[in-house]
C-alpha positions in Angstrom: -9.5 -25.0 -68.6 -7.8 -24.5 -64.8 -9.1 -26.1 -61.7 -9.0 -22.8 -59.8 -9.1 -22.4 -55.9 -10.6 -19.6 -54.0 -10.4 -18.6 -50.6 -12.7 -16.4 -48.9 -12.3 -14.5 -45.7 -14.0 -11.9 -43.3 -13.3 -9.1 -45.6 -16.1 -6.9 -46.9 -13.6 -4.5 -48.5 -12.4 -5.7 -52.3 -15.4 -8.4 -51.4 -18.1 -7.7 -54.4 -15.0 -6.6 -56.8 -13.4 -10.5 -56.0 -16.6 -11.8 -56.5 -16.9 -10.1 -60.0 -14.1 -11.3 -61.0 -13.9 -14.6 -59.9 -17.7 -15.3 -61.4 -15.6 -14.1 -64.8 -13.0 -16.8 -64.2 -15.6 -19.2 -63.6 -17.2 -19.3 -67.1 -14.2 -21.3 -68.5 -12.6 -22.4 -65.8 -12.9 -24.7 -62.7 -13.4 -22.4 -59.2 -13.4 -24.5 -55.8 -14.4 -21.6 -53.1 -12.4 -22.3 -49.5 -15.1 -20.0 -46.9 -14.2 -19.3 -43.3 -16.5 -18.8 -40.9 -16.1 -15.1 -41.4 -16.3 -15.0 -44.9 -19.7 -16.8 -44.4 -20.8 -14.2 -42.4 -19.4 -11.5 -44.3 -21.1 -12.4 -47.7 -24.2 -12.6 -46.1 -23.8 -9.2 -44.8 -23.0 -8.0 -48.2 -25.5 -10.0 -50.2 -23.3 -11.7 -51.7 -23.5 -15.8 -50.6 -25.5 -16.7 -53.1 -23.3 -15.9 -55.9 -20.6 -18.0 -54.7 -23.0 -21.2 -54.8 -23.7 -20.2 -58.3 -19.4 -19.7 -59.3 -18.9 -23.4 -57.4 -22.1 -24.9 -58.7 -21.3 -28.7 -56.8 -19.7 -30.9 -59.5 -16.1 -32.4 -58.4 -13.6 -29.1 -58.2 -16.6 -27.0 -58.6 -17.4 -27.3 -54.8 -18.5 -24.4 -52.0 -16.9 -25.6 -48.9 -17.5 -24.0 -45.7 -15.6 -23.8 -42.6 -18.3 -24.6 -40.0 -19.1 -28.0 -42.4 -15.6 -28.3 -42.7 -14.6 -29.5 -39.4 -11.1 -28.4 -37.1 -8.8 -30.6 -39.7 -10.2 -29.2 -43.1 -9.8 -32.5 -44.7 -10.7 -31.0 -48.4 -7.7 -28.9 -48.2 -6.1 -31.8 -48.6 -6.2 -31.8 -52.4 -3.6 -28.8 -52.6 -1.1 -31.8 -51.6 -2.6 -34.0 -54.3 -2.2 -32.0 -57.1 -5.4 -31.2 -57.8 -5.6 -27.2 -58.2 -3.8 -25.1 -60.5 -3.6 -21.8 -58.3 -4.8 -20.8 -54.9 -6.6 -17.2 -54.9 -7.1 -15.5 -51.5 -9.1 -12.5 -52.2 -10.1 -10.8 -50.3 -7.8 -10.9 -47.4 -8.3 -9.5 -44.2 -5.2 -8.6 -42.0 -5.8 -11.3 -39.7 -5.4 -13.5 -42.8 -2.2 -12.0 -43.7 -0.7 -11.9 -40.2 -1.4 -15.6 -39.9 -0.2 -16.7 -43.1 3.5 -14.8 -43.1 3.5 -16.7 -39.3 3.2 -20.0 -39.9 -0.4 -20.2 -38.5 -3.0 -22.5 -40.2 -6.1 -22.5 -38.0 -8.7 -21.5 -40.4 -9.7 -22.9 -43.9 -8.1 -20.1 -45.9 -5.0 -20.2 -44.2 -5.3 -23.9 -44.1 -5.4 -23.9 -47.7 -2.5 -21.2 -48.1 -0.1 -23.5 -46.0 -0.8 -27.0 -47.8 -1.0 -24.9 -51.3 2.1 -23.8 -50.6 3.9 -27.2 -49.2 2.1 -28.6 -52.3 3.8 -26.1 -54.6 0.9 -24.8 -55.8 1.6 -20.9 -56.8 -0.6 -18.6 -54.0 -2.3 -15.5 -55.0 -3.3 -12.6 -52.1 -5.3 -9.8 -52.7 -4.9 -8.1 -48.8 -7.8 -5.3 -48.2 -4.5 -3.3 -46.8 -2.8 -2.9 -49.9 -3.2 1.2 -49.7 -2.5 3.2 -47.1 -6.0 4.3 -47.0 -8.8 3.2 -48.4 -12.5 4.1 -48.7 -14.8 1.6 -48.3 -18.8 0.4 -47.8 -19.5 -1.3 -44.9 -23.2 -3.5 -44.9 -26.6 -1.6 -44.0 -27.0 0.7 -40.9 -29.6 3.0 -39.4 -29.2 6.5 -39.4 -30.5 6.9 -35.5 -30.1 11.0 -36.8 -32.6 10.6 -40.0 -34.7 7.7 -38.1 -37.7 9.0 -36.7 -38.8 5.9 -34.6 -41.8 5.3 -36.2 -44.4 3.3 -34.2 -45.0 1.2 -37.0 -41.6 0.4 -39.0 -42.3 -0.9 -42.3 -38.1 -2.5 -42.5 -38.6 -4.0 -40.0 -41.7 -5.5 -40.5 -40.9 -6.7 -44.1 -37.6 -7.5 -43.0 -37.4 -11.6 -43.7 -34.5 -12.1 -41.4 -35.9 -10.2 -38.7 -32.6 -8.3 -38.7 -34.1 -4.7 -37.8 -34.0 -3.2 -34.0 -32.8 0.0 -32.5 -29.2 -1.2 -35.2 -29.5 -4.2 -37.7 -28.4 -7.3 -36.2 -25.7 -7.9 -39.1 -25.5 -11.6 -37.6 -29.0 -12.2 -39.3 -28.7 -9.4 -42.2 -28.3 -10.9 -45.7 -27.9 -7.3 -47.5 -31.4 -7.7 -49.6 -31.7 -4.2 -49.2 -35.6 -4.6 -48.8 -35.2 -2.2 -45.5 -33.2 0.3 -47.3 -36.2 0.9 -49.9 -38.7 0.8 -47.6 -38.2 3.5 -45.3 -39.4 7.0 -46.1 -37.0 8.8 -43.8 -33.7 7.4 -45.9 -32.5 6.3 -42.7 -30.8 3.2 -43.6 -28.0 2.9 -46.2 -24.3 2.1 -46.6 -22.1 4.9 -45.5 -18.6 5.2 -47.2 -16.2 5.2 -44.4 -11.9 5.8 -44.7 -9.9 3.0 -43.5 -5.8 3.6 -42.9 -3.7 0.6 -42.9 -1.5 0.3 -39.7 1.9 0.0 -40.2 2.2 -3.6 -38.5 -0.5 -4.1 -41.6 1.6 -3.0 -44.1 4.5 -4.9 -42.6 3.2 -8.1 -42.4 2.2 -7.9 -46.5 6.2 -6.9 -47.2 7.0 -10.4 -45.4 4.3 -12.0 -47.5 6.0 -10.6 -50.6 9.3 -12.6 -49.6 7.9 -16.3 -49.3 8.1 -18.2 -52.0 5.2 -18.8 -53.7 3.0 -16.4 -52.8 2.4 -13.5 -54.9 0.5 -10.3 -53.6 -2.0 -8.7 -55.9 -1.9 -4.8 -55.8 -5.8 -4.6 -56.3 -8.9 -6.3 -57.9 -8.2 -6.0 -61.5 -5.4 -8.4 -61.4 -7.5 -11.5 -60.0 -8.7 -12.2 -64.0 -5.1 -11.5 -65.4 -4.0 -15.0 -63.6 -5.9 -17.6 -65.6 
C-alpha cells in the first residue's frame, strides 16, 4: 500500500477521467487530495466534489484538504518534507498551474505541494489539460437562449436546489446534479462539446516542466493508475 497525494486544480478538462482513476488507486492505496480554491469550484460545477470526500474518506493520509480551510501558508503541505507521501499527482492541471510551477511560484495549495514535494524529493506527477494541441472538451451545464423558450413558469429553475438557474446558470452556485437538464421540455440546457487549442506559450511552459528534475509529465489519463 502507497500513501498517495493528489492535487486538484481549476481544470474541468481530464477532471471526471482523474477522478476515475484516482477512485481506482484509492481501493488499495492511501489518496490525500490537495484542492485549490478553483478545483473546489470546478468539481462542484462538474458534479464531482462528492467523490473526492469519498476517495479521502478522513482517516490520517486519507484527508480532503481544501485551500480556503487551508489558510495562506498551507501548513499540511508540510508532510511532503516529512516523508510522509510516496508520490505527488497533479491531475488535472490547468495552464496556470503549469506556468507557476516551471516558475518557481508557490501561491496556491497545488503548487504549494509541487514545490515542497519536490524539495522533499518526493517524485511529481502532471497530467496538464494542454498536453494536445487541441482538444475537445465538456464544459458544465448552460442554457441554450436559441432552444429556450422563456417559459413563464420554469420548472429548472424551480426545482433547482442551488437556485443556480436565471437568464445563464450561475456556475458559482451550480453543483452539476443535472436535475435542470431533465427537466426542461425544450432540451435547452446541456453540455456542449467545445474545441480547445493550446497556445504555444502553453505548450512551452510543459517542455520546461519536462526538464526539472522530478517531475514527470503524463501524456493523458490512462497513465495516472500505471504509477502505483
Amino acid at each position: 500500500m502507497k500513501n498517495v497525494a493528489w492535487a486538484v486544480t481549476g481544470a474541468g478538462h481530464y477532471l471526471a477521467e482523474s477522478v476515475a482513476a484516482m477512485e481506482e488507486i484509492s481501493r488499495e492505496n492511501r489518496v490525500c487530495t490537495f484542492v485549490s480554491r478553483a478545483g473546489e469550484e470546478v468539481a462542484r460545477m462538474y458534479g464531482l466534489f462528492d467523490q473526492l470526500s469519498e476517495i479521502s474518506g478522513g482517516e490520517y493520509l486519507e484527508e480532503l484538504f481544501l485551500e480556503r480551510e487551508e489558510g495562506a501558508s498551507s501548513p499540511n503541505a508540510g508532510r511532503f518534507m516529512m516523508n510522509k507521501y510516496d508520490l505527488l499527482i497533479i491531475a488535472p492541471a490547468t495552464a496556470n498551474t503549469v506556468a507557476k510551477i516551471v516558475c518557481g511560484i508557490a501561491d496556491s495549495l497545488p503548487t504549494n505541494a509541487a514545490a515542497l514535494a519536490n524539495k522533499g524529493g518526493v517524485p511529481v506527477y502532471v497530467l496538464p489539460t494542454d498536453i494536445q494541441d487541441r482538444a475537445e472538451t465538456e464544459p458544465p451545464y448552460s442554457i441554450d437562449r436559441d432552444l429556450c423558450m422563456r417559459c413563464d413558469l420554469c420548472e429548472p429553475q424551480q426545482a433547482c436546489p442551488k437556485g443556480a438557474i436565471g437568464e445563464q446558470i450561475d456556475l458559482s452556485r451550480c453543483d452539476g446534479c443535472g436535475i435542470c437538464k431533465d427537466l426542461c421540455p425544450y432540451d435547452a440546457i446541456g453540455k456542449v462539446e467545445i474545441s480547445v487549442v493550446t497556445r504555444p506559450l502553453d505548450r512551452e511552459n510543459i517542455e520546461r516542466m519536462r526538464a526539472i528534475p522530478g517531475f514527470v509529465v503524463l501524456e493523458g489519463p490512462e497513465e495516472i493508475e500505471r504509477l502505483v
